[in-house]
C-alpha positions in Angstrom: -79.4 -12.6 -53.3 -79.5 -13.5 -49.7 -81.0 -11.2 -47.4 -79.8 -9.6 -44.3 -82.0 -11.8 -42.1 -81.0 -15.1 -43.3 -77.2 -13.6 -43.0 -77.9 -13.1 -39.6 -80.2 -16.6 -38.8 -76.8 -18.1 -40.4 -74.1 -16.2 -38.2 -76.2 -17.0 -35.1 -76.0 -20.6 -36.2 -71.9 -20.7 -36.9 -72.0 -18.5 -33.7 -73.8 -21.1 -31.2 -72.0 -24.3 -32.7 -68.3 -22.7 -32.0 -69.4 -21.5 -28.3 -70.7 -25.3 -28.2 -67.7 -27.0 -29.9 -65.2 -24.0 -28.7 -65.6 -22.4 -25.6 -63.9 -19.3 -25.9 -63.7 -18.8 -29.7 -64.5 -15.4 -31.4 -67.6 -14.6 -32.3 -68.1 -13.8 -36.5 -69.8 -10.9 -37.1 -72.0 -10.2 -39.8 -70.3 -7.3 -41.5 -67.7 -8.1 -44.5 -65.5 -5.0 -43.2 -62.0 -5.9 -42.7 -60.7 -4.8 -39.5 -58.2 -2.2 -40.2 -55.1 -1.1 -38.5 -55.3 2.0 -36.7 -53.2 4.3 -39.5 -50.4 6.5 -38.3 -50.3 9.7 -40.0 -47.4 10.6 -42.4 -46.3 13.8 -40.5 -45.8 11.2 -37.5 -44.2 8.4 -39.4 -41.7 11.2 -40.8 -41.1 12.7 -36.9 -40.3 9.2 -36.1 -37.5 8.5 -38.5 -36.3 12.4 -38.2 -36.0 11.3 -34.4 -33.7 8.3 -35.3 -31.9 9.9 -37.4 -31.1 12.7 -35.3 -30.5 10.0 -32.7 -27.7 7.8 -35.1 -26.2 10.9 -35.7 -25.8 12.2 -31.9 -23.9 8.6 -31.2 -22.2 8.6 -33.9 -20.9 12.4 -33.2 -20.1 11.5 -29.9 -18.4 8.4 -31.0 -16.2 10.7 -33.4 -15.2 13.1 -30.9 -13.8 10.0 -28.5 -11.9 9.0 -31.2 -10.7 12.4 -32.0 -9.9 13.0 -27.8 -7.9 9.7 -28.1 -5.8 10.7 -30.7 -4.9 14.1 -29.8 -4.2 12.4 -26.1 -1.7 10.4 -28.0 0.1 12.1 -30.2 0.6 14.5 -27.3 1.8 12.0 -24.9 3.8 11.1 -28.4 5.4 14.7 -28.4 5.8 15.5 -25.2 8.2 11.7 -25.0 10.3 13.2 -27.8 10.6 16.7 -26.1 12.1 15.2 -23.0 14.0 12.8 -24.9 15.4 15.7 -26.6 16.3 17.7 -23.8 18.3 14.8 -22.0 20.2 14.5 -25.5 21.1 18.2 -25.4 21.5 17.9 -21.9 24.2 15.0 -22.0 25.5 17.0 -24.8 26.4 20.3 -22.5 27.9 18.4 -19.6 29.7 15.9 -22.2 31.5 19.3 -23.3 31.8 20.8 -19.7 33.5 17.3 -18.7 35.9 17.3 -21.8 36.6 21.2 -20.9 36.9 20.4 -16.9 34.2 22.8 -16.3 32.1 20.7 -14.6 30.0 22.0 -11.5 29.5 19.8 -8.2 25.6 19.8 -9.8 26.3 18.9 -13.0 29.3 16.1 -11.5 25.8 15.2 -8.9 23.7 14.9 -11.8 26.1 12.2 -13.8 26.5 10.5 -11.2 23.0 9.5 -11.3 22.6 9.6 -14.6 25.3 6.4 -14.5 23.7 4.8 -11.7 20.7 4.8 -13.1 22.0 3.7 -16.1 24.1 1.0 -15.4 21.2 -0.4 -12.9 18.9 -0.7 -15.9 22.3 -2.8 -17.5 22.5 -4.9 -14.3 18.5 -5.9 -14.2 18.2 -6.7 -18.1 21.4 -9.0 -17.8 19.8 -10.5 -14.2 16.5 -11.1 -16.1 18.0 -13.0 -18.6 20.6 -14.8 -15.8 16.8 -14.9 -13.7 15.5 -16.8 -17.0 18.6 -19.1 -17.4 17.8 -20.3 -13.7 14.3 -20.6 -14.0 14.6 -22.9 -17.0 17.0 -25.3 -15.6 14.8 -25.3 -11.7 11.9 -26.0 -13.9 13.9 -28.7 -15.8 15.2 -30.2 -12.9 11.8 -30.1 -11.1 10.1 -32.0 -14.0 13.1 -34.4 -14.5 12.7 -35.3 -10.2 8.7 -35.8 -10.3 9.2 -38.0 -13.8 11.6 -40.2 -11.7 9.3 -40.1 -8.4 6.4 -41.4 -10.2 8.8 -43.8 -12.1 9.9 -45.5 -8.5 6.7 -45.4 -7.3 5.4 -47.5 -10.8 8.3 -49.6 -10.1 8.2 -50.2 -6.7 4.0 -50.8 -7.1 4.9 -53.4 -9.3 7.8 -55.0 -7.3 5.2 -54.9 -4.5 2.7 -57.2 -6.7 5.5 -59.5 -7.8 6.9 -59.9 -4.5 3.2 -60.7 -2.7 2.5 -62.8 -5.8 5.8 -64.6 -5.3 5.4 -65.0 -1.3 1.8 -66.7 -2.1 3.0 -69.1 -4.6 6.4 -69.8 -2.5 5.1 -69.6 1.2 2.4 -72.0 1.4 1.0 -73.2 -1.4 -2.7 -75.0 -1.3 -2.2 -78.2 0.3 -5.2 -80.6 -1.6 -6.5 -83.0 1.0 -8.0 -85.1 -1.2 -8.2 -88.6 -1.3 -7.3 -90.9 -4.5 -10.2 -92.1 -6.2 -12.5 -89.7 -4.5 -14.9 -87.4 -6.5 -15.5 -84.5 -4.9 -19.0 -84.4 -3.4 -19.0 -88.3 -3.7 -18.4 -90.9 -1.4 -14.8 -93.0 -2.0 -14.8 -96.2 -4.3 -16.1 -99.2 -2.9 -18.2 -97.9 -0.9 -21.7 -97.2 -0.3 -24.1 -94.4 1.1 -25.4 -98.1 3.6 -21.9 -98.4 5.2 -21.0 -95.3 6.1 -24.4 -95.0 7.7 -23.8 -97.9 9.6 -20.7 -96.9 10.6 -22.2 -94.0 11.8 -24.2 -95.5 14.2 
C-alpha cells in the first residue's frame, strides 16, 4: 500500500512537470472522486417535460383552430357564391316570365338591360383576348423573324466587308519586291566584295 504522503510527493511531481511542460494545464488532484454532475431532481425533470408538453400542445391547438377558421371562412364564402347564384337564377326566372307575359316594369326592363350589357361585354373581352392572343403571337413572330434577318445582314455584310478589304489589298497594290537577282538578303550582290563597296564608298 502506498501512503497518503508519497500520493501527494507524486501529484506534486506530475503537478510541477505539466506547469513546466504545459503552462496552463489542470492541476490533478489527489482524490480518486469523480467529479459529478450537479443532479437535477426528478420532480424538476418531470416539470420540464410537463412544460413542453403543455407547450406542443398550445401550438398545436392553435394550429388546429387556424385550420378550423380557414375552412369555415370557405365553405362560407362557398355558400354564400351559391346563394347569390341562386337568386340571379330565380331572378332571371321571374322577369323571363314577366317578359313572356308583357308585364315587365321600367325596373325590371332597366335591370335587363344591364343584365345584357354586362353580359355580352364579358362575350366581347373573352373573344378580344383570344383575337388580343392571335395578334400577339404573329407581332412576336414577326419580331423574331425581322431581328433573325437583322443579324443575318449584319453576318453577311461583316463578311462581305472582310472579302472586299481582303480583295482591295490583294488587287490594289500588291507588294512590289525590290530585290535584286542574285542578291541574298542581308548579303552583298555576287561578285562582289565587302573591299569594293568600301572603296567605292570613299
Amino acid at each position: 500500500m502506498v501512503s497518503k504522503n508519497s500520493k501527494m510527493q507524486a501529484t506534486l511531481a506530475v503537478n510541477s512537470v505539466l506547469a513546466s511542460l504545459l503552462p496552463g494545464a489542470a492541476a490533478i488532484t489527489g482524490s480518486n472522486k469523480k467529479v459529478s454532475k450537479p443532479r437535477v431532481a426528478k420532480a424538476q425533470l418531470i416539470d420540464m417535460n410537463l412544460k413542453k408538453r403543455l407547450e406542443l400542445q398550445e401550438k398545436d391547438v392553435y394550429l388546429e383552430k387556424r385550420k378550423e377558421k380557414r375552412a369555415r371562412k370557405s365553405t362560407l364564402r362557398k355558400r354564400r357564391e351559391e346563394e347569390f347564384e341562386m337568386e340571379q337564377k330565380a331572378k332571371l326566372q321571374i322577369l323571363n316570365k314577366h317578359r313572356e307575359q308583357g308585364t315587365l316594369t321600367q325596373k325590371e326592363k332597366a335591370y335587363l338591360d344591364e343584365l345584357a350589357k354586362r353580359n355580352t361585354k364579358k362575350l366581347k373581352s373573352w373573344d378580344l383576348e383570344a383575337d388580343v392572343k392571335e395578334d400577339f403571337l404573329e407581332i412576336q413572330a414577326q419580331i423574331l423573324n425581322d431581328t433573325k434577318e437583322s443579324s443575318k445582314r449584319r453576318s453577311s455584310k461583316k463578311k462581305n466587308k472582310n472579302k472586299g478589304f481582303k480583295q482591295t489589298l490583294s488587287s490594289s497594290s500588291k507588294v512590289q519586291d525590290h530585290r535584286y537577282p542574285g542578291l541574298t538578303p542581308g548579303l552583298a550582290p555576287v561578285g562582289l566584295s565587302d573591299e569594293e563597296e568600301s572603296s567605292d564608298d570613299e
